[in-house]
Every structure is written in C-alpha cells, then in structure tokens.
C-alpha positions as CSV (number, residue, x, y, z in Angstrom):
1,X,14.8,-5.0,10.6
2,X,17.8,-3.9,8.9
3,X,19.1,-0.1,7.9
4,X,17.5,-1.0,4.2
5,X,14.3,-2.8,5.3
6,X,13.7,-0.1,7.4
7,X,14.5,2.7,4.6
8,X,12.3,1.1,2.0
9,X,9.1,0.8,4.6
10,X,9.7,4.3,5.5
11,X,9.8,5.8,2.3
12,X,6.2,3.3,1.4
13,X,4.6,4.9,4.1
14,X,5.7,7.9,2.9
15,X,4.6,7.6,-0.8
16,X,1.4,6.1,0.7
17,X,0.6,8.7,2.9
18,X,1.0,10.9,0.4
19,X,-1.1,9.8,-1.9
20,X,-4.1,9.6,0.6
21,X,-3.1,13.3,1.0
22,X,-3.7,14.4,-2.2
23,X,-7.1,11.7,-2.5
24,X,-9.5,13.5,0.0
25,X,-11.3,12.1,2.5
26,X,-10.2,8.7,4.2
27,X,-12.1,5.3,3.0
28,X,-12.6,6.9,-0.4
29,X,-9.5,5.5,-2.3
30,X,-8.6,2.0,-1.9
31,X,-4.7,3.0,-0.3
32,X,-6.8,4.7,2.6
33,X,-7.9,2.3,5.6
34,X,-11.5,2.6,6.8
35,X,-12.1,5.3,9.7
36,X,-12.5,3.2,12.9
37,X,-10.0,0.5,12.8
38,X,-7.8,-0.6,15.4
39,X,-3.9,0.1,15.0
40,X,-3.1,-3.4,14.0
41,X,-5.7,-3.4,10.6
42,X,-4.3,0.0,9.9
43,X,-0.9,-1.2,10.0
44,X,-1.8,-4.0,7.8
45,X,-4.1,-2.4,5.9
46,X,-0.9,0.3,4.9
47,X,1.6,-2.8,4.4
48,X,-1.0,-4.5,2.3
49,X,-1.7,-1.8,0.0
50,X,1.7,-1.5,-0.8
51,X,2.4,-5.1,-1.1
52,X,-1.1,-5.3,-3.9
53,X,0.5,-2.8,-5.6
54,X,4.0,-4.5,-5.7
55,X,2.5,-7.4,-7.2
56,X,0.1,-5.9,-9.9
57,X,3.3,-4.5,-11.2
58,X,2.3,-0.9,-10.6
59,X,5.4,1.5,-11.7
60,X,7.6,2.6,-8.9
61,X,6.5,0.5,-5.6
62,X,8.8,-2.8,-6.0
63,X,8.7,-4.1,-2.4
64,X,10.6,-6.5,-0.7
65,X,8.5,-8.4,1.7
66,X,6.5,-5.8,3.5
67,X,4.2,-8.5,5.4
68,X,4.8,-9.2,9.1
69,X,4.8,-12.7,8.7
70,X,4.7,-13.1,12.9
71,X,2.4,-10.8,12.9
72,X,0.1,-11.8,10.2
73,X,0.2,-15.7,11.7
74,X,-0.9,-14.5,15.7
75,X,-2.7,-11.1,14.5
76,X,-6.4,-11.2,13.0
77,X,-6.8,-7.5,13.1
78,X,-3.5,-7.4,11.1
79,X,-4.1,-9.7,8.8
80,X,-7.9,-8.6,8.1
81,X,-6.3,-5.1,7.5
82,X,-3.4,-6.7,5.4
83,X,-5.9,-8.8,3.2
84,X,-8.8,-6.3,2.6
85,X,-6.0,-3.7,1.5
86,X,-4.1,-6.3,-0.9
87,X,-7.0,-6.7,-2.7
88,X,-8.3,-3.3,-3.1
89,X,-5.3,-2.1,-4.6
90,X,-4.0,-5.3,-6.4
91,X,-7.6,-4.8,-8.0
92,X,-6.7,-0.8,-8.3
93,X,-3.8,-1.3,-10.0
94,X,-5.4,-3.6,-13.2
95,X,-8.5,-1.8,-13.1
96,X,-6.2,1.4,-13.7
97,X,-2.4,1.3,-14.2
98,X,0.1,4.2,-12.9
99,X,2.9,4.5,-14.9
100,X,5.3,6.9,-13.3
101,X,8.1,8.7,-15.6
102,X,9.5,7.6,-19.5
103,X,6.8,10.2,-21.0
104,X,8.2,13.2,-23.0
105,X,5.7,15.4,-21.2
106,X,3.7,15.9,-24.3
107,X,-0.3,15.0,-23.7
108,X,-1.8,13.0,-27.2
C-alpha cells in the first residue's frame, strides 16, 4: 500500500470511528458493525461503509478503492462484512444526505 493509500484509509477509519463515537451504542447506526463479528467482517464492514458512502456521493468521503479485492475474492467473513456495510450506508446516505461545509452558519 502506498504512503497516500495508506494516509487516506487512516484518516477513513478515523472519520468513521469518530462518528460511531459520537452515535452511541454499537449496531445502532449503520457505520457501526454488529457486536460479535469476527475481525475479518469488521474490517469489511469499516471499509464498506466508507466505500457506500463514497458512492452515494456523501460530502467529504471521496475514496479511492478501499476494497481488498484479494481479500474480498478468498475472504467470506470479509466480504459479508464489506457487503452488509455498503449497503446500509449507501442506503444511509440517500435516505439522509450529509452535506459538510458551504453554509454561512445561519439556521432557516
């Protein structure tokens, strides 16, 4: 993985776990993986998030190619984890757009 690949997933995670910070309890928010799972769905589960979120257009999380492709070909657990979280926040995303910045700051 190169110096930027590796910048851009470490900042996702970041922004990701951040968010589930500030979202309560995990499972309750579709950018938090069930409690339970192995290491391999979480670790899809985070990189699909991010990647249904890149491509519902939401503000601010343009991704380059965040699947394992390897690891999503010889990996069930990953790619369960990968799918269920692509479409939870793909489906996120329309039902209820982020727009980050361009506002004045004024409400109504």
């Amino acid at each position: 993985m190169s110096m930027d690949r590796t910048s851009l997933c470490l900042g996702g995670f970041i922004a990701l776990a951040a968010l589930v910070a500030c979202q309560g309890a995990p499972g309750t928010a579709p950018w938090s993986p069930p409690p339970g799972q192995s290491q391999a769905f979480n670790d899809g589960y985070v990189q699909g998030c991010l990647t249904g979120f890149t491509d519902a257009g939401r503000d601010g999380t343009v991704i380059e190619q965040l699947k394992d492709e390897k690891r999503y070909a010889a990996d069930a657990e990953y790619r369960a984890g990968f799918e269920q979280a692509h479409t939870a926040c793909y489906e996120e995303e329309k039902q209820r757009p982020r727009v980050i910045g361009g506002g004045n700051g004024n409400q109504g």
